[in-house]
Backbone as CSV, one residue per row, in Angstrom:
resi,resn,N_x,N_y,N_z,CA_x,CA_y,CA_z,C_x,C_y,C_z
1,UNK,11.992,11.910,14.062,12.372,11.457,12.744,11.138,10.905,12.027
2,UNK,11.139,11.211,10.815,9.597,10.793,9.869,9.979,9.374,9.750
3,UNK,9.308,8.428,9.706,9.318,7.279,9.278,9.553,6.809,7.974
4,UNK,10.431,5.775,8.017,10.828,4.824,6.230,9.522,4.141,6.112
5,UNK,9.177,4.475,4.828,7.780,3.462,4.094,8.624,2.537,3.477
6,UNK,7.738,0.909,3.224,8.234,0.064,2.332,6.655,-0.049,1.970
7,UNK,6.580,0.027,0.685,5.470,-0.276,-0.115,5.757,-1.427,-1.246
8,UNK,5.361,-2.265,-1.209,5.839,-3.296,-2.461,4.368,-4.441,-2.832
9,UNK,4.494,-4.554,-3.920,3.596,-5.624,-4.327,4.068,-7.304,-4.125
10,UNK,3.068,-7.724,-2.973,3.551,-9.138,-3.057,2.364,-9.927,-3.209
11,UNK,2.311,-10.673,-4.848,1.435,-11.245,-5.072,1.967,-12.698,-5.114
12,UNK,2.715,-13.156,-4.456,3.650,-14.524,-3.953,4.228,-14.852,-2.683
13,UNK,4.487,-16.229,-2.333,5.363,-15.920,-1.175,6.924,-15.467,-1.240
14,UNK,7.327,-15.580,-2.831,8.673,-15.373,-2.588,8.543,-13.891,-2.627
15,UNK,7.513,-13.114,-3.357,7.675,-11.492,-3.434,7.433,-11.133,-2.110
16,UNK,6.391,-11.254,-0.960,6.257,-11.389,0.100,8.151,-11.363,0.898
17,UNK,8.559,-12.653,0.991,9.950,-13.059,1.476,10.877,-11.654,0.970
18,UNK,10.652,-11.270,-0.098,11.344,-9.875,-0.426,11.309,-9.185,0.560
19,UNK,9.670,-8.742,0.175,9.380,-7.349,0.943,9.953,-7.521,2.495
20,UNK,9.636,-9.085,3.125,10.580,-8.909,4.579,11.893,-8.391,4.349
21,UNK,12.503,-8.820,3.641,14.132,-8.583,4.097,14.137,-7.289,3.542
22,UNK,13.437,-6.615,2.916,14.088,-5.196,3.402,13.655,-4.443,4.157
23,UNK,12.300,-4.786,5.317,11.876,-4.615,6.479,13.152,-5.139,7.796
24,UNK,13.917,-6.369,7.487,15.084,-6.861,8.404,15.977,-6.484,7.769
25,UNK,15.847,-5.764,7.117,16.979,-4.511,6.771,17.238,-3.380,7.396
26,UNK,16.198,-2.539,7.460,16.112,-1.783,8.445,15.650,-1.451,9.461
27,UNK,15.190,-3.164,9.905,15.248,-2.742,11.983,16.502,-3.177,11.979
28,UNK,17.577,-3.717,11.169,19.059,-3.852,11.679,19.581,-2.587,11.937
29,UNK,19.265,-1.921,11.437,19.131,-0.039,11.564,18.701,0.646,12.563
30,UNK,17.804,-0.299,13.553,17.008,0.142,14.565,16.471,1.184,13.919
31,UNK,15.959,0.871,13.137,14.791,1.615,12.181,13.386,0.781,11.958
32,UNK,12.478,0.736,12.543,10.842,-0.225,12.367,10.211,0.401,11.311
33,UNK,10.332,-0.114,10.011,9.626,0.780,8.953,8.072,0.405,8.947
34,UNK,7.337,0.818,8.304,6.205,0.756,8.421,5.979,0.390,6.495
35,UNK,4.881,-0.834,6.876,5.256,-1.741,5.485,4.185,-1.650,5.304
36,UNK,3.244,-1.534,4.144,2.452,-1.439,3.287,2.550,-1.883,1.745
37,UNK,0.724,-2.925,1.636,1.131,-3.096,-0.152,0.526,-1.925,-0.775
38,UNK,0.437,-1.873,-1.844,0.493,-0.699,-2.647,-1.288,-0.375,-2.535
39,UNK,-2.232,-1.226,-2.179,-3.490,-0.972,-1.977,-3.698,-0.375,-0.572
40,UNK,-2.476,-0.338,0.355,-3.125,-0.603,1.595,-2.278,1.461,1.709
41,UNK,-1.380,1.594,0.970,-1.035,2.557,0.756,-1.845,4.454,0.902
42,UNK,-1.637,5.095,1.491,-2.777,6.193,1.212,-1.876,7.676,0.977
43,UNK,-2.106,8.350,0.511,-1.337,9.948,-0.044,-0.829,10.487,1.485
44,UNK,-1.541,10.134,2.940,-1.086,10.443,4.245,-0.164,9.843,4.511
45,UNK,0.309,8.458,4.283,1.567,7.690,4.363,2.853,8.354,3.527
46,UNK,3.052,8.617,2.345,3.881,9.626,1.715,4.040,10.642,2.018
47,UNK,2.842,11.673,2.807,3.235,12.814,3.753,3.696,12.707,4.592
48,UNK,3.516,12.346,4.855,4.428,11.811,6.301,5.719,10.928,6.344
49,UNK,6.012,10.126,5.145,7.346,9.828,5.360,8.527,10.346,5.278
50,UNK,9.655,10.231,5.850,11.039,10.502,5.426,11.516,9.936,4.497
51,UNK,11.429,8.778,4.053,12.236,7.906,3.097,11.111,6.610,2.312
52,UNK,11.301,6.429,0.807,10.382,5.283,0.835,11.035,4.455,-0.332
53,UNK,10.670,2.967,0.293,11.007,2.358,-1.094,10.025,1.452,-1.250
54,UNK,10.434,1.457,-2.428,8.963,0.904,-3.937,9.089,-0.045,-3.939
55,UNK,8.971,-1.438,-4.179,9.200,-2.725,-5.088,8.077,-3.105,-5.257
56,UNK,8.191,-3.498,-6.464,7.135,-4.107,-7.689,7.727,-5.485,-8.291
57,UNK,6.942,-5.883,-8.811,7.213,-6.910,-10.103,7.142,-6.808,-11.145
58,UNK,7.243,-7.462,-12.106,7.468,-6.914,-13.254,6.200,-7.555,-13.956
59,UNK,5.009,-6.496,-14.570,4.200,-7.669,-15.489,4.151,-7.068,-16.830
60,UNK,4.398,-7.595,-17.488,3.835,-7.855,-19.035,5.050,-6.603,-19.344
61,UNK,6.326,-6.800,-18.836,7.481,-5.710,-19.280,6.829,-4.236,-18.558
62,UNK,6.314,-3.922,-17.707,5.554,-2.871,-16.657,5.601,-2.916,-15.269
63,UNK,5.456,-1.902,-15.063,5.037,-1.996,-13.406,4.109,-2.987,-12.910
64,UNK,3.712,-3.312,-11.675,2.500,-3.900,-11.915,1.330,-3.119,-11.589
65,UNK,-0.063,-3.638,-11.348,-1.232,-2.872,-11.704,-1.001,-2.225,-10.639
66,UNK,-0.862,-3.066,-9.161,-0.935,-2.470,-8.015,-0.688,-1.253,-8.181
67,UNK,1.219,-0.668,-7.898,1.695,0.091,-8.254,1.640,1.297,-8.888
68,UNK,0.261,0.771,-9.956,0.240,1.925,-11.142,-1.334,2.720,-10.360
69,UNK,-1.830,1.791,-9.590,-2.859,2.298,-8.908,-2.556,2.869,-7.745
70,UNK,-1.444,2.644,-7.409,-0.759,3.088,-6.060,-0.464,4.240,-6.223
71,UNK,0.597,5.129,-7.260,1.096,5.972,-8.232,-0.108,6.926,-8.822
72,UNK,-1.611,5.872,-8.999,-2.379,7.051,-9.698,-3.559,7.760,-8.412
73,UNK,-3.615,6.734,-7.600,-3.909,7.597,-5.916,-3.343,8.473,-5.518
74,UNK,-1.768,8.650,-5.497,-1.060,9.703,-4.039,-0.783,10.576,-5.498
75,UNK,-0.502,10.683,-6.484,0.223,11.820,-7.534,-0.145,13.074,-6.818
76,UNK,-1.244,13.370,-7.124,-1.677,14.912,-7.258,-1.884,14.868,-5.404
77,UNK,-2.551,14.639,-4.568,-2.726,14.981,-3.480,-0.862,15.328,-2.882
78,UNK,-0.259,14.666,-3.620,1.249,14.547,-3.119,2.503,15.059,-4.063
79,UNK,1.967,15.978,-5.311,2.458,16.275,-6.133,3.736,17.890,-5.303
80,UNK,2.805,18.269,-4.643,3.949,19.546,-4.506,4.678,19.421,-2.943
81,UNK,4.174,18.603,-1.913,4.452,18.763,-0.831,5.480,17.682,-0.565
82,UNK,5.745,16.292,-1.624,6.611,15.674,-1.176,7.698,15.727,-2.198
83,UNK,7.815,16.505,-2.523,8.996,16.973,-3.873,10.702,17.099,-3.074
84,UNK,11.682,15.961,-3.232,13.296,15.130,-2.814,12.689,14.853,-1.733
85,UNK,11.729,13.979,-2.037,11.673,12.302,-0.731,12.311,11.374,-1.311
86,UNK,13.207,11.025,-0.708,14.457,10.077,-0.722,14.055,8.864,-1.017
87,UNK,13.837,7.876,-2.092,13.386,6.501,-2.389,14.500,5.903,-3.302
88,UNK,13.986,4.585,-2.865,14.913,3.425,-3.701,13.886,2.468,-4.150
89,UNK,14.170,1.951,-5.055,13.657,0.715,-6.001,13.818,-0.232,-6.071
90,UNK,13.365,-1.351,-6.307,13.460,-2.653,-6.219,12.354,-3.306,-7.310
91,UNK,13.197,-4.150,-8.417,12.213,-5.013,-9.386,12.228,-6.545,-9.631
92,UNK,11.347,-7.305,-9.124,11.608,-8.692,-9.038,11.147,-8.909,-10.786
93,UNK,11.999,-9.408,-11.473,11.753,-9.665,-12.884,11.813,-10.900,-13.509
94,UNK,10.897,-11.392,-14.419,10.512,-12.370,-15.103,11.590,-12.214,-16.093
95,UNK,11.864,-10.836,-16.600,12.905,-10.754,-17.778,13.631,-9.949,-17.351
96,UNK,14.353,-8.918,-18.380,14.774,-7.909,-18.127,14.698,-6.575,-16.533
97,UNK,13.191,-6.174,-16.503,13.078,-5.524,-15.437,13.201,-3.947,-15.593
98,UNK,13.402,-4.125,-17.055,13.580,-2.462,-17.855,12.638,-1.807,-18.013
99,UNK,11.248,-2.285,-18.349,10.243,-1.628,-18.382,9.213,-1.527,-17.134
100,UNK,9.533,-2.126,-15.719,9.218,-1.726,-15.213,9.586,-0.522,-14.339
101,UNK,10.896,-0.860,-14.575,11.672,0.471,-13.682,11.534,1.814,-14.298
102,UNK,11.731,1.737,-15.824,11.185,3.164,-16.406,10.036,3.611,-16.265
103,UNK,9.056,2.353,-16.227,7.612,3.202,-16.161,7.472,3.809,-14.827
104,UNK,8.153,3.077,-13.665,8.376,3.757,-12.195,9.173,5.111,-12.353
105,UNK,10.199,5.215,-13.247,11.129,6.255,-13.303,10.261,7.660,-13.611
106,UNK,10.047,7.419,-14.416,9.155,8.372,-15.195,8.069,8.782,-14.464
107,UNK,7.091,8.429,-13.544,6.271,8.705,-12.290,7.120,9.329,-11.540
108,UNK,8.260,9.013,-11.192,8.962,9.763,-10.339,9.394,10.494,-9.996
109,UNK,10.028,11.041,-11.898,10.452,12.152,-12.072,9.479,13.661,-11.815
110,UNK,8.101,13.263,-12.759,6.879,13.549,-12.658,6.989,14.146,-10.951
111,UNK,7.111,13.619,-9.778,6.922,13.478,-8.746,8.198,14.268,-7.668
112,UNK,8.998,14.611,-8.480,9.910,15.074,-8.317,10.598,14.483,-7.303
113,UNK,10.629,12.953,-7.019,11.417,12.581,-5.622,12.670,12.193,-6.067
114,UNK,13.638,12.001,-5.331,14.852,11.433,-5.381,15.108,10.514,-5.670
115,UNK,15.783,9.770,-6.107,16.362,8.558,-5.947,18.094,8.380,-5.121
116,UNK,17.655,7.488,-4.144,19.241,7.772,-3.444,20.241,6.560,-3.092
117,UNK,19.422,5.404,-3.507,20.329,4.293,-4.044,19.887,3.490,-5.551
118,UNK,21.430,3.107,-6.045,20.741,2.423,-7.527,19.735,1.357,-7.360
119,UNK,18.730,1.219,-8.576,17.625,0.673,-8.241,18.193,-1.172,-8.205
120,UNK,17.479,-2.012,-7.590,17.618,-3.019,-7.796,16.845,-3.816,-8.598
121,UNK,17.592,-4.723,-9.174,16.614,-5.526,-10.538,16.829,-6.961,-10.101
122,UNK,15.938,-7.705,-9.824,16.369,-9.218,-9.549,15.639,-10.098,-10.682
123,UNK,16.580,-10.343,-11.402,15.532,-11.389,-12.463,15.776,-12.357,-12.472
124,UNK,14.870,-13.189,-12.952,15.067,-14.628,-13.025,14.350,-15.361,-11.637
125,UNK,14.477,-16.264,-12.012,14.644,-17.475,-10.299,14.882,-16.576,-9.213
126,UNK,13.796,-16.908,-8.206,14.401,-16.512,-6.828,15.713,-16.929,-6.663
127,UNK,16.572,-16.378,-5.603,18.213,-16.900,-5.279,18.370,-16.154,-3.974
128,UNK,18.897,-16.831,-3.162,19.636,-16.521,-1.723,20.165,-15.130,-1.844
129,UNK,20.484,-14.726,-3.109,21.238,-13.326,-3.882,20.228,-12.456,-3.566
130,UNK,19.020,-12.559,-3.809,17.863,-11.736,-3.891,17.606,-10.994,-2.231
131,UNK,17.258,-12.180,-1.493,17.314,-11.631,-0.149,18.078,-10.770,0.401
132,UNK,19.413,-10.892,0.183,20.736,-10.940,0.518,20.931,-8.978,0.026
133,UNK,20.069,-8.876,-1.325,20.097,-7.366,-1.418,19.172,-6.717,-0.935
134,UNK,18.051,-7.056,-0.702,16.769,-6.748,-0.208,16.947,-6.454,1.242
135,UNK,18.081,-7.092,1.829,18.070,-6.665,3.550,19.167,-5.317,3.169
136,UNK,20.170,-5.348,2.331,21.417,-4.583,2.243,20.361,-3.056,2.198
137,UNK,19.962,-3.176,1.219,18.477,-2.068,0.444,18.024,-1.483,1.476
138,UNK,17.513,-2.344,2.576,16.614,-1.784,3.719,17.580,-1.296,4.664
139,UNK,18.617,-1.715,4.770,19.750,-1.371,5.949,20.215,0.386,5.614
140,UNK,21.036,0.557,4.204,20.866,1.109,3.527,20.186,2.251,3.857
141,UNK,18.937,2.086,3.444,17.763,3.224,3.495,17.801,3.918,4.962
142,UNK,17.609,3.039,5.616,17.231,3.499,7.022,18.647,3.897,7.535
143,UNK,19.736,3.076,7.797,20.706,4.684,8.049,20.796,5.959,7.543
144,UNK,20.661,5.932,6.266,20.558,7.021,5.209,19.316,7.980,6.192
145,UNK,18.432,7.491,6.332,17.440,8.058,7.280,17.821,8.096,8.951
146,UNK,18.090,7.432,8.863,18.866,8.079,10.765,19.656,8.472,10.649
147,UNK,21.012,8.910,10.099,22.248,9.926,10.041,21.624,11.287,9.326
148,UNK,20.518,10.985,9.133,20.327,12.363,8.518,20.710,12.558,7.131
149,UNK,21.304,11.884,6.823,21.868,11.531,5.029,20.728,12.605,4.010
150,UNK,19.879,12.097,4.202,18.713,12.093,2.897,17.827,13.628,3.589
């Protein structure tokens, strides 16, 4: 079985605390994903995965830089060979959370991958709520990836 990527930007401890729980999301899955931030990221990690999910933050109503540098690394080396890789989203938001998810959307489409659960938007204040989807997200993914789902 190809391995679940979690790639996310954590420029905090609470974005950090994210990115775990949807890593203890899916070893509840007996799934060990393999976690990466968006710098540490390379176009061989997307070849090679089965399943990946994104989370970002939201800056200035955008993706963040990471992300967009993450996105402008793997495109083309990964443009035709990973076309319906199964990903989900995740946006920790200051506001809304609309403009970062479109500017992700729109890369994606570009990218031709899937999307195979609705994206998540957490705005505002951290909340016990946040975690609480972030493990569901990772649980989620990784059965979706061990039943063969995706």
């Amino acid at each position: 079985m190809k391995p679940l990527l979690v790639i996310a930007n954590i420029p905090s401890p609470n974005t950090l605390q994210l990115r775990t729980a949807v890593a203890v999301g899916a070893a509840s899955a007996e799934i060990e994903p393999i976690v990466l931030t968006p710098f540490e990221a390379q176009p061989e990690h997307i070849l090679q995965a089965g399943a990946l999910i994104l989370g970002t933050t939201e800056n200035f109503g955008y993706m963040s830089g990471a992300v967009k540098d993450f996105f402008e690394r793997i495109y083309y080396p990964c443009l035709e060979s990973t076309q319906g890789l199964p990903i989900a989203l995740y946006v920790k938001a200051g506001n809304d959370g609309t403009g970062a998810l479109t500017s992700m959307e729109r890369i994606i489409l570009g990218l031709r991958w899937r999307q195979v659960q609705a994206p998540l938007i957490m705005k505002g204040e951290v909340k016990t709520e946040f975690f609480e989807a972030c493990t569901e997200l990772g649980a989620g993914m990784a059965e979706g990836l061990k039943l063969g789902i995706f």
